[in-house]
MILUMMI-958637 format. One record per residue (C-alpha): x, y, z; residue number from 1; residue in one letter. Coordinates in Angstrom, 2 decimals. Example, Ala and Ser with C-alpha at 12.3 -4.5 7.8 and 13.67 -1.06 7.14 Angstrom:
2
[r [12.30,-4.50,7.80],1,'A']
[r [13.67,-1.06,7.14],2,'S']
END
This chain:
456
[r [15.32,7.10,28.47],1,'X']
[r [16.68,8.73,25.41],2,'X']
[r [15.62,12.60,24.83],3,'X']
[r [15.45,12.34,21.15],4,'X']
[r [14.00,10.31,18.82],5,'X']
[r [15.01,9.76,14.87],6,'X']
[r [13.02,12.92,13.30],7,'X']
[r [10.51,10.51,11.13],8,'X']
[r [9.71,8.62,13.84],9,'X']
[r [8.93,11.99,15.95],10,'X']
[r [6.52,12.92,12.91],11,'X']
[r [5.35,9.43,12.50],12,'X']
[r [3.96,8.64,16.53],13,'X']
[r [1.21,11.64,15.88],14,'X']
[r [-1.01,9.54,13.29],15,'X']
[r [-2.25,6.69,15.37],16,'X']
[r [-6.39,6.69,15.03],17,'X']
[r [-7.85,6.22,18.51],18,'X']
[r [-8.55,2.72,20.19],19,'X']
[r [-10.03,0.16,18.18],20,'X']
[r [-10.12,-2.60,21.58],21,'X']
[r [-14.23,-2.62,22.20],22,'X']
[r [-15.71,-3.52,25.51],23,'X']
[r [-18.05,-6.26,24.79],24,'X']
[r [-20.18,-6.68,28.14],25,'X']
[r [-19.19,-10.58,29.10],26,'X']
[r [-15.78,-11.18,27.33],27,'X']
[r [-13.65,-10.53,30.05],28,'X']
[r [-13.20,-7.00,29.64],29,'X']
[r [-12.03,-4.37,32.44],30,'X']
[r [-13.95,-1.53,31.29],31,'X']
[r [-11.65,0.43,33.46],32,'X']
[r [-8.57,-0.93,32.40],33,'X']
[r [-9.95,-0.10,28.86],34,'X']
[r [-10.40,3.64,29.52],35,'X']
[r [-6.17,4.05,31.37],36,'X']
[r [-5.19,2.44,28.10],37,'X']
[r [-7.25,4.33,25.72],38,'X']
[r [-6.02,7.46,27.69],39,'X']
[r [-2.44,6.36,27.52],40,'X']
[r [-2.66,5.94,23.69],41,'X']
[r [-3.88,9.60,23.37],42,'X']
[r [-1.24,10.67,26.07],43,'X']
[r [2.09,9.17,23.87],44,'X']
[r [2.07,11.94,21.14],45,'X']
[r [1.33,14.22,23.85],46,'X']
[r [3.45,13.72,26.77],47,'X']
[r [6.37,10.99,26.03],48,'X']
[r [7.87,10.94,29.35],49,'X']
[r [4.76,10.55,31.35],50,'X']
[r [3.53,8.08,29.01],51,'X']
[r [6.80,5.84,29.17],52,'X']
[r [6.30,6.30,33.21],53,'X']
[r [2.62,4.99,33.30],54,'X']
[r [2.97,2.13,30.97],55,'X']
[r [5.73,0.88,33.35],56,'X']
[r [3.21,1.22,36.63],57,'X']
[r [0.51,-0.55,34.14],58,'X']
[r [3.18,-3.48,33.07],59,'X']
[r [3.81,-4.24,36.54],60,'X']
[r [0.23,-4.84,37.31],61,'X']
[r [-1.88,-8.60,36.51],62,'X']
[r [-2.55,-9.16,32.41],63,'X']
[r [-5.74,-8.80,31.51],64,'X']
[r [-8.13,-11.86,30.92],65,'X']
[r [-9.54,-10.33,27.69],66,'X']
[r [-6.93,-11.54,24.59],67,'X']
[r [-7.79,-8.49,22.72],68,'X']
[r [-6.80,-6.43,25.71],69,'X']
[r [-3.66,-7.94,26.11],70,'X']
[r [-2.90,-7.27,22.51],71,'X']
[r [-3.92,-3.35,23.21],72,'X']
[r [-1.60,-3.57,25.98],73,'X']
[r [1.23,-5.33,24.09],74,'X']
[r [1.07,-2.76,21.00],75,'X']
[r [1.22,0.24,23.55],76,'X']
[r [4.08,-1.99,25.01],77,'X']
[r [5.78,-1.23,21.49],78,'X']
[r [5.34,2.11,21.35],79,'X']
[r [7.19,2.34,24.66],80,'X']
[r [9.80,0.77,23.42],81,'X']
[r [10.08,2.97,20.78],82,'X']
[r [10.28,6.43,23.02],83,'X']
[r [13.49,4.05,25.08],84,'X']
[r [15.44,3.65,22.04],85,'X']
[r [14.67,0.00,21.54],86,'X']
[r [13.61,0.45,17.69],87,'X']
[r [14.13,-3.23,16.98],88,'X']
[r [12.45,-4.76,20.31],89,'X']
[r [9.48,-2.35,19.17],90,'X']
[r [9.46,-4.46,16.15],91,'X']
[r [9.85,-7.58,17.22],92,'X']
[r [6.60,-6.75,19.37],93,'X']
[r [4.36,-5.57,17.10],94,'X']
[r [4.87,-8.09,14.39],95,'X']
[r [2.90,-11.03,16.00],96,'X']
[r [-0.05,-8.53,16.12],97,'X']
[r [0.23,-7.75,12.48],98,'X']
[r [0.25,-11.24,11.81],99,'X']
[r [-2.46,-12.90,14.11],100,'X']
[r [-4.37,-9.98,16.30],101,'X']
[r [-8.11,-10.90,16.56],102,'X']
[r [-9.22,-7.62,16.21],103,'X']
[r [-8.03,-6.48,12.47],104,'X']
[r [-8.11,-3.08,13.44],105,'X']
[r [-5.26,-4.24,15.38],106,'X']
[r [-3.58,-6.10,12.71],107,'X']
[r [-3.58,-3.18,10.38],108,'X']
[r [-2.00,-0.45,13.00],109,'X']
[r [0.87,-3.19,14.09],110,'X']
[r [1.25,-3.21,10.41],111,'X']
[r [1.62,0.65,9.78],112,'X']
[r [3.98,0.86,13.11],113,'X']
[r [6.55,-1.54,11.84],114,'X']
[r [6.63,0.75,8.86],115,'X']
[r [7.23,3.48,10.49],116,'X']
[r [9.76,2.09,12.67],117,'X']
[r [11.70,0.62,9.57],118,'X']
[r [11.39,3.83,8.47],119,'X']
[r [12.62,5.73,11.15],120,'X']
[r [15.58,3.31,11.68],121,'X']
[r [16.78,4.04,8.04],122,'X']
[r [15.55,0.61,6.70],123,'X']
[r [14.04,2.65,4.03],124,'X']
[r [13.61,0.01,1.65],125,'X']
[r [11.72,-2.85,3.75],126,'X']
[r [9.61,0.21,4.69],127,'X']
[r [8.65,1.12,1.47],128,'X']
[r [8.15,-2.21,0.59],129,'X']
[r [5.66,-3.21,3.00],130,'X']
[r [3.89,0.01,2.50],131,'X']
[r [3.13,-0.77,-1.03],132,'X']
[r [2.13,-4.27,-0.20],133,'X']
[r [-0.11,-2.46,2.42],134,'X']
[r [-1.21,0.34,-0.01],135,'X']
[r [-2.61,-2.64,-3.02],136,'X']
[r [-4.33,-4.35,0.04],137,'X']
[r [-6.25,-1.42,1.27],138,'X']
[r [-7.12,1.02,-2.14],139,'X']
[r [-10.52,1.94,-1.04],140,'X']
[r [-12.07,1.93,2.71],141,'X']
[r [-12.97,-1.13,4.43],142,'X']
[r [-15.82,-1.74,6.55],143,'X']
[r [-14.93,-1.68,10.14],144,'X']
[r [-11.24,-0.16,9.21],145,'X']
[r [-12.10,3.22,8.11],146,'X']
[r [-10.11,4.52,10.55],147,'X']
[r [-6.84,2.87,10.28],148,'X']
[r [-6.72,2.66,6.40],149,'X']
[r [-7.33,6.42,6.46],150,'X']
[r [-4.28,6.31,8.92],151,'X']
[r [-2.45,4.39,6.40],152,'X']
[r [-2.97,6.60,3.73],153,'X']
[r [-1.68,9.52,5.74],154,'X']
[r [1.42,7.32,6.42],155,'X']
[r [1.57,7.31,2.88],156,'X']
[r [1.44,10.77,2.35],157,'X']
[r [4.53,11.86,5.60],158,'X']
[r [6.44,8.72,4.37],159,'X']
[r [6.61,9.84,0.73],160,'X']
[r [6.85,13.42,1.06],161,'X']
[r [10.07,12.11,2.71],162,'X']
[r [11.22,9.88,-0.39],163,'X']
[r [10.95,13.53,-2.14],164,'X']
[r [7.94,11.66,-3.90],165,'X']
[r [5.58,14.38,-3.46],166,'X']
[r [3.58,14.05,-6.01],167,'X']
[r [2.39,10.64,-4.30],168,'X']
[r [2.27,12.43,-1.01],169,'X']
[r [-0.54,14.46,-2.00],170,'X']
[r [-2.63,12.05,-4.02],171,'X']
[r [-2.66,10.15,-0.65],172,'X']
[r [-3.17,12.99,1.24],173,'X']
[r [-6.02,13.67,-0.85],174,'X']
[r [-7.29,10.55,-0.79],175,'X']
[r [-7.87,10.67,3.34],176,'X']
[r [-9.53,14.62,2.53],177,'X']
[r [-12.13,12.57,0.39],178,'X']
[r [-12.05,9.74,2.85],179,'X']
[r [-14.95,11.97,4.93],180,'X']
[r [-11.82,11.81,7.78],181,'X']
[r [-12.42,13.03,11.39],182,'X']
[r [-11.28,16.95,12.14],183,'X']
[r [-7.75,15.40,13.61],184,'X']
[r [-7.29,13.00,10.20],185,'X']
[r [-8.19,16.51,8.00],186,'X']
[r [-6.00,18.28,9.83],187,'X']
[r [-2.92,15.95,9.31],188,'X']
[r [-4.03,15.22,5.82],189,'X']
[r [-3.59,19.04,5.31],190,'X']
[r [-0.19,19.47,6.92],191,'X']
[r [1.09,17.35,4.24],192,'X']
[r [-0.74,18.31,1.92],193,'X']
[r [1.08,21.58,2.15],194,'X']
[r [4.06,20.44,2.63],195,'X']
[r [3.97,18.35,-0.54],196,'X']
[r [2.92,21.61,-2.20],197,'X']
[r [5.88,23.71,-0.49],198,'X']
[r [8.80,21.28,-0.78],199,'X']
[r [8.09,19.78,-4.18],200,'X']
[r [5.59,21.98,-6.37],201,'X']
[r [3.17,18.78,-6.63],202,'X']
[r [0.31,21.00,-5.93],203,'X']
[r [-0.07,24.94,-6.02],204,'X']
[r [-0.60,26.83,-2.31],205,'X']
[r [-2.11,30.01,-1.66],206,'X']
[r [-2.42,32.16,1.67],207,'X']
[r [-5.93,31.31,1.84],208,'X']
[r [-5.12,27.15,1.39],209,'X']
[r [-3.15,27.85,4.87],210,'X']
[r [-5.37,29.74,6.82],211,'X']
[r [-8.36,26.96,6.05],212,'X']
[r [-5.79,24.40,6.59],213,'X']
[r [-4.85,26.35,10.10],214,'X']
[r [-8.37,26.52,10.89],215,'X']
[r [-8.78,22.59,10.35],216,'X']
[r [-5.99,21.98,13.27],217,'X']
[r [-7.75,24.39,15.37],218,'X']
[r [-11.16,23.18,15.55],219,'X']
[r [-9.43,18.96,15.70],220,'X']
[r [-7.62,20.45,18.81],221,'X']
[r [-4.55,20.01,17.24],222,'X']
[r [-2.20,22.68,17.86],223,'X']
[r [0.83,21.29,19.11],224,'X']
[r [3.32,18.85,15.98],225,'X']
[r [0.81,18.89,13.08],226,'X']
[r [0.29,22.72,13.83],227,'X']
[r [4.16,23.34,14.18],228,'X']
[r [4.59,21.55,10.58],229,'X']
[r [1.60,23.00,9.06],230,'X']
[r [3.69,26.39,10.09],231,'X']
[r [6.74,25.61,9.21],232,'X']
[r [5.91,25.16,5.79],233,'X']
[r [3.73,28.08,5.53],234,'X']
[r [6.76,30.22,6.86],235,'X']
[r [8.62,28.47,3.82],236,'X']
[r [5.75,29.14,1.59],237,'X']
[r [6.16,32.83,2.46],238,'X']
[r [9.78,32.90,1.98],239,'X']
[r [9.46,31.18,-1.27],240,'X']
[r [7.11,34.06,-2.73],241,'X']
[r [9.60,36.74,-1.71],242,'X']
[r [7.56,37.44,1.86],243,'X']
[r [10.78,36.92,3.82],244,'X']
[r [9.40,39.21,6.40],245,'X']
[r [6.44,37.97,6.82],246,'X']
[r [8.16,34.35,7.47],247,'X']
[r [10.06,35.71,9.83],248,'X']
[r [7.31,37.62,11.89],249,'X']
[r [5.46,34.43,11.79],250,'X']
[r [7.91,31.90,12.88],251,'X']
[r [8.64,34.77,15.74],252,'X']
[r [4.65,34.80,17.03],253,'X']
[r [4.98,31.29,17.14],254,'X']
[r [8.14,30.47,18.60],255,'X']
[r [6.51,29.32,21.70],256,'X']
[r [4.22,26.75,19.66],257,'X']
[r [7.29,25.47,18.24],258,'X']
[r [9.52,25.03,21.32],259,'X']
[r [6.21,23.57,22.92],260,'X']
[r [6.09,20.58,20.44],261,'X']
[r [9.47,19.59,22.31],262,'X']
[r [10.13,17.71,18.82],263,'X']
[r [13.82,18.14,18.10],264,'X']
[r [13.40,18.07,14.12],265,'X']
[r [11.00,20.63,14.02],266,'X']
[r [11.77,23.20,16.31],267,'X']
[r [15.80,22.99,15.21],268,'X']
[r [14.30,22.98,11.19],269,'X']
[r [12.46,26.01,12.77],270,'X']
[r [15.29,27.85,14.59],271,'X']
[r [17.23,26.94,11.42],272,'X']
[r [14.74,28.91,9.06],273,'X']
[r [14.38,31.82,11.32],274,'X']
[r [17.95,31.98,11.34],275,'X']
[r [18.46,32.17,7.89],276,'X']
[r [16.02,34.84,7.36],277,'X']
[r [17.37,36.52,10.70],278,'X']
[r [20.62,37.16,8.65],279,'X']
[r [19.03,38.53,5.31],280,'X']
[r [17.40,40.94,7.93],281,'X']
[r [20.85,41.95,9.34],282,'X']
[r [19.84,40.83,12.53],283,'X']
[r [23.01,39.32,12.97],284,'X']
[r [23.19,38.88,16.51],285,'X']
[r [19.85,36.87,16.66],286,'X']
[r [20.62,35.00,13.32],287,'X']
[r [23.74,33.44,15.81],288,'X']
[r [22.16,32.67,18.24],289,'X']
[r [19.17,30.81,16.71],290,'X']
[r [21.54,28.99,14.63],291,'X']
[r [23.70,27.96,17.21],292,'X']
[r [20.56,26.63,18.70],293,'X']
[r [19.48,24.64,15.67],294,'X']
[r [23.00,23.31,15.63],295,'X']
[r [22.77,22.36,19.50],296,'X']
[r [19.18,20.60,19.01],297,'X']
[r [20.63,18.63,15.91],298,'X']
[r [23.59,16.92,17.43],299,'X']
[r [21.95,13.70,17.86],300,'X']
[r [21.14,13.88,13.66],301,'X']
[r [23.79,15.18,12.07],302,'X']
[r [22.36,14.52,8.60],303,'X']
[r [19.93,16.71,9.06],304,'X']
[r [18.66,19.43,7.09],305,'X']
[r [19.20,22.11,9.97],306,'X']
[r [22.64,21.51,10.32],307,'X']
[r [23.19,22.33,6.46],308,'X']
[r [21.22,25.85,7.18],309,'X']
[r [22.21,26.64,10.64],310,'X']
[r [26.47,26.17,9.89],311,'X']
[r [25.95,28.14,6.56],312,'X']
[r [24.58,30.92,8.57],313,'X']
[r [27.25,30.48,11.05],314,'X']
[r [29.82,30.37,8.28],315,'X']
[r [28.56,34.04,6.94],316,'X']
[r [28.49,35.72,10.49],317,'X']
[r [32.41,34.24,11.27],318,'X']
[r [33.12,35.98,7.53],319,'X']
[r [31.48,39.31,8.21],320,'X']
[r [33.22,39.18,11.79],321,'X']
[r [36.26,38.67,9.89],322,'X']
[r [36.80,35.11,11.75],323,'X']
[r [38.45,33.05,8.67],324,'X']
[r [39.30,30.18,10.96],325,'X']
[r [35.85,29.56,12.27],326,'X']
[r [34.47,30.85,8.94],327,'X']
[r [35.81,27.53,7.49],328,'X']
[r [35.10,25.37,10.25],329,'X']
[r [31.53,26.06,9.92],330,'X']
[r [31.67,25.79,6.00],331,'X']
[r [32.89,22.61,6.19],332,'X']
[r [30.51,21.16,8.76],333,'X']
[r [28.05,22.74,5.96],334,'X']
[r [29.72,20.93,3.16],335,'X']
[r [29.48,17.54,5.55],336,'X']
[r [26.02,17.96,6.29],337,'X']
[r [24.75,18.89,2.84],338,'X']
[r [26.68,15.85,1.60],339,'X']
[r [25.31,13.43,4.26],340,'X']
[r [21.75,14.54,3.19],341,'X']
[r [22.43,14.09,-0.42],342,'X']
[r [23.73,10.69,0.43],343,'X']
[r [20.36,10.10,2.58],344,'X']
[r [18.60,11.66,-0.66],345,'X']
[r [20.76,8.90,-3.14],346,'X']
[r [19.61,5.89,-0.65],347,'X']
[r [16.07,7.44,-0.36],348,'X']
[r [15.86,7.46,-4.02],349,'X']
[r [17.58,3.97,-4.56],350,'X']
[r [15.18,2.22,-2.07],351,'X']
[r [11.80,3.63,-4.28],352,'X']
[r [12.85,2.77,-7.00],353,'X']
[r [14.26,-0.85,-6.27],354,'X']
[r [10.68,-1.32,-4.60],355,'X']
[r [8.96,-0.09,-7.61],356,'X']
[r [10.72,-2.18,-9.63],357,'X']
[r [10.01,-4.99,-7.48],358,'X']
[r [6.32,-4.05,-7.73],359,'X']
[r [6.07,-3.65,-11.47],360,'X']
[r [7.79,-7.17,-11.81],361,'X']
[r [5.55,-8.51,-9.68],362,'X']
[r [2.42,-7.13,-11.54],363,'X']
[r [3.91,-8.62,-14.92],364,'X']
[r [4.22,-11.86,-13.34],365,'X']
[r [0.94,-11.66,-11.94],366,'X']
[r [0.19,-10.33,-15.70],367,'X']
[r [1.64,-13.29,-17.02],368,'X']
[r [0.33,-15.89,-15.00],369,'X']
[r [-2.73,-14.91,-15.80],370,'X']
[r [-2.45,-14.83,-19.38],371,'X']
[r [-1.24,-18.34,-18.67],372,'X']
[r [-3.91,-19.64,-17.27],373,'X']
[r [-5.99,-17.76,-19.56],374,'X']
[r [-3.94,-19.45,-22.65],375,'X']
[r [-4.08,-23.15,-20.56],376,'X']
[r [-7.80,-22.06,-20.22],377,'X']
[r [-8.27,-21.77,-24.08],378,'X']
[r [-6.37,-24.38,-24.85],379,'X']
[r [-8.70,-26.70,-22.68],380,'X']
[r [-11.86,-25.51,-24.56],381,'X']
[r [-10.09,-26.15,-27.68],382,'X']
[r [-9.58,-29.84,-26.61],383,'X']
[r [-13.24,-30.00,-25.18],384,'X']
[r [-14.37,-28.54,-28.69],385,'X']
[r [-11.94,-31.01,-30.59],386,'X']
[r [-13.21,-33.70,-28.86],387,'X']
[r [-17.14,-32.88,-29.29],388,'X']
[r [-16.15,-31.96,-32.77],389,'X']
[r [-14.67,-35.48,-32.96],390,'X']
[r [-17.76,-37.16,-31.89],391,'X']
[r [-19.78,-35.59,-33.84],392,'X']
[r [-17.74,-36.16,-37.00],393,'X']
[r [-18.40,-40.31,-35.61],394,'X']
[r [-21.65,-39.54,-35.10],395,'X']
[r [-22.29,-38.00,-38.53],396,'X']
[r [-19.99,-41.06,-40.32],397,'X']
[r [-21.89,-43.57,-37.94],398,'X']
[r [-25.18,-41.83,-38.97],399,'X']
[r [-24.11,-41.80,-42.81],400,'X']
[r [-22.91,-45.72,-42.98],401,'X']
[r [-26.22,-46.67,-41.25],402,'X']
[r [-28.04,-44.77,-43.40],403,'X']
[r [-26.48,-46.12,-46.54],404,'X']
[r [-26.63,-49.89,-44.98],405,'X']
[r [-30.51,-48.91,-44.43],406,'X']
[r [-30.69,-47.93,-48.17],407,'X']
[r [-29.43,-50.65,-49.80],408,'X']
[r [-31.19,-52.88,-47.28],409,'X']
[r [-34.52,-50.79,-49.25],410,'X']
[r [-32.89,-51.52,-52.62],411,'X']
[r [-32.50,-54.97,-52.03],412,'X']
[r [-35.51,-55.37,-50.33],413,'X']
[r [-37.37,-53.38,-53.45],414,'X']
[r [-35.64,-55.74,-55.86],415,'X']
[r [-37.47,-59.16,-54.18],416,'X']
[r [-40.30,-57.87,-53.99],417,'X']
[r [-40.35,-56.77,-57.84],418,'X']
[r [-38.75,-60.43,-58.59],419,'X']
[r [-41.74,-61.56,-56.95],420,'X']
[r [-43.91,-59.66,-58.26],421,'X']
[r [-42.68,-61.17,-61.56],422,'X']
[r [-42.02,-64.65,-61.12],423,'X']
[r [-45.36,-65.38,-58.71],424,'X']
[r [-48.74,-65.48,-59.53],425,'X']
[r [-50.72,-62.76,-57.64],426,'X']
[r [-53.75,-64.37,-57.47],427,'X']
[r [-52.78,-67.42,-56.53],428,'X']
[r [-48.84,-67.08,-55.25],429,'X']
[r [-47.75,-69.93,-57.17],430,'X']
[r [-44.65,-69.52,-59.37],431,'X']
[r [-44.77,-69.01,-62.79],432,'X']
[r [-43.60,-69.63,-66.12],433,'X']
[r [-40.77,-66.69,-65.93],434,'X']
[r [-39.80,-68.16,-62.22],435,'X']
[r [-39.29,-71.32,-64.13],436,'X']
[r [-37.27,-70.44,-66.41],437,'X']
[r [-35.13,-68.62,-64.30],438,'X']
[r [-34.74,-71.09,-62.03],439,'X']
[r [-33.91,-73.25,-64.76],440,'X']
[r [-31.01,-71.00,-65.83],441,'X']
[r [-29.57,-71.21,-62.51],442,'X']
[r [-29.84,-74.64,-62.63],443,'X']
[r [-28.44,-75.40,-66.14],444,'X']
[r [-25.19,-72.67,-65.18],445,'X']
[r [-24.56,-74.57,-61.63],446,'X']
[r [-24.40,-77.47,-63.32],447,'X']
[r [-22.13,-76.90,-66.11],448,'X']
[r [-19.99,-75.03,-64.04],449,'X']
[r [-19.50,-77.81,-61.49],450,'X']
[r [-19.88,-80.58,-64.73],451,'X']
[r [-22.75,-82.61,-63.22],452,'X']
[r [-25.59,-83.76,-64.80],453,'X']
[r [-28.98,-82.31,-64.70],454,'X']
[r [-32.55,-83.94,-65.02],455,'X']
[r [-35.81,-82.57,-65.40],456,'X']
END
């Protein structure tokens, strides 16, 4: 098994909230098969080694019957695979549980470990990118997945204090403080909190921030990589107000919490720092010796930021020892390593903002598409009102020629009756003298005009 692990990753495998897999009495469950892998899942961040040991013994026994069991067993499979070196297999395991895991607890974790892991294997901007797609999915809490979206927001917050985009790192990280999180969620929520504050000025720290935020680990029980990190940065909090000593008596009382963490990044960033503020003590001697042991704990990452610190250090001892040769050695290693992480810095940078750019497109498409439909929308009422407008204009014309048919009908009507009226005797309805004469006229004109004669 490999003794290191890339350093995100290392800072990454402490978040995981604790089993979601419920024992429902008659589903098939092994209640005590439940508990070994619930304890296993605390035991990873813990204890690497023995947890890669026992999930082999528990691999080699029968499946479970219960399917969501098997899926809690197949996502601590990943997480082995992770702690062997086998970054891509861990993938490649957890993805059908993002994708189709019937508890969504489940899908949601497998989600935020493939992140990580993409992360961690420098596939910073897949990482990113399904963290924001994660991130618009899950903006407020969600019933049943309080726990893992709180998780995901403290992803968030390590993941972008990475990126250098600290600013994001603690809105996040304030978002899970608001979140009413458990102790251990506050006191990871804090850690990068701080560091956010220490490493990018996105929030202002005082002494008294750090010993609340101290006293948060404490009472979660956590006092082993969130506490070593929540250190570290107050020891570079210190330093940064001109308190050099008191960084360096505090990364000295706590030496042993450091080297306990047996986390490569942070107790070589921590030898690193103590060795830089060894030398502006004149403690040469020690300054050496915990740089050489930053240097010896960062071989397997050689972009790393203690390699910049520790060979700079190195570089001024070989100088004051009068050592040109090795003076330059080391300065160059310096000059490597500060290049490589500016390089890491340039792709870290390059990957946000291609993913942001990806995500503002998106939202103007989605911005677009709906003004569309809103357009295609208004555009269909104005057809719908067209078309009643049409009718009614019919309706109104039918209305008007009916109405004008009926009136003349009237005037017509009107004008018999008066002929009547005048031509026939009301008494007696015979005709009279005037319907004789008219009817005469007629007469007399029809004949003339078709030259026949005419008798009385």
């Amino acid at each position: 098994m490999r003794r290191w692990l890339p350093p995100l990753l290392a800072v990454l495998l402490v978040l995981a909230p604790g089993a979601a897999c419920a024992a429902t009495p008659g589903d098939g469950t092994d209640h005590a098969l439940q508990a070994e892998m619930e304890r296993l899942f605390e035991l990873r961040s813990r204890d690497p080694q023995a947890f890669v040991a026992q999930m082999r013994t528990l691999e080699s026994q029968p499946p479970p019957t219960s399917r969501e069991q098997r899926e809690f067993l197949q996502f601590l499979s990943a997480n082995r695979a992770t702690f062997e070196g086998r970054f891509a297999d861990a993938i490649a395991i957890a993805k059908p549980l993002a994708e189709r895991a019937e508890d969504p607890a489940l899908r949601l974790r497998a989600a935020g470990f493939i992140v990580n892991m993409q992360a961690a294997t420098r596939d910073f901007e897949e990482a990113l990118r399904q963290l924001a797609i994660l991130l618009k999915a899950h903006t407020q809490l969600t019933p049943g997945l309080e726990d893992e979206v709180r998780t995901l927001w403290t992803t968030a917050a390590i993941l972008y204090n990475e990126f250098g985009q600290h600013g994001l790192a603690a809105r996040y990280a304030r978002d899970v403080l608001a979140a009413q999180p458990s102790p251990r969620q506050a006191c990871l929520a804090n850690t990068y909190l701080a560091s956010a504050g220490v490493e990018g000025d996105a929030i202002e720290v005082t002494d008294r921030d750090f010993k609340a935020w101290r006293e948060s680990c404490r009472a979660a029980g956590e006092t082993t990589v969130a506490f070593g990190f929540l250190s570290l940065a107050e020891a570079r909090h210190l330093r940064k107000d001109g308190r050099g000593d008191e960084a360096l008596t505090l990364l000295e009382q706590r030496s042993g919490e450091f080297e306990g963490t047996r986390y490569p990044r942070l107790v070589a960033e921590a030898y690193a720092l103590d060795a830089e503020l060894l030398f502006e003590a004149a403690r040469y001697a020690d300054a050496e010796r915990q740089a050489r042991a930053a240097v010896e704990l960062s071989k397997d990452l050689p972009t790393g930021r203690p390699v910049a610190m520790a060979e700079k250090v190195l570089s001024d001892i070989a100088r004051r020892k009068g050592d040109d040769a090795a003076a330059l050695q080391h300065m160059q290693r310096h000059v490597a390593a500060i290049r490589a992480l500016a390089d890491e810095a340039r792709l870290k940078e390059l990957a946000f903002r291609t993913v942001q750019h990806e995500m503002l497109q998106q939202e103007r498409e989605v911005a677009l598409l709906q003004e569309r439909n809103r357009t295609l929308d208004l555009e269909a009422q104005m057809a719908k009102a067209e078309s009643r407008n049409l009718f009614l204009t019919f309706g109104a014309l039918g209305l008007g020629v009916f109405g004008l048919g009926a009136w003349v009908w009237r005037i017509r009507r009107e004008a018999r009756r008066m002929r009547e009226l005048v031509e026939f005797d009301g008494l007696t309805g015979f005709a009279n003298r005037q319907h004789f004469a008219s009817s005469a006229d007629d007469a007399l004109r029809r004949a003339e005009r078709e030259s026949r004669g005419l008798m009385l």
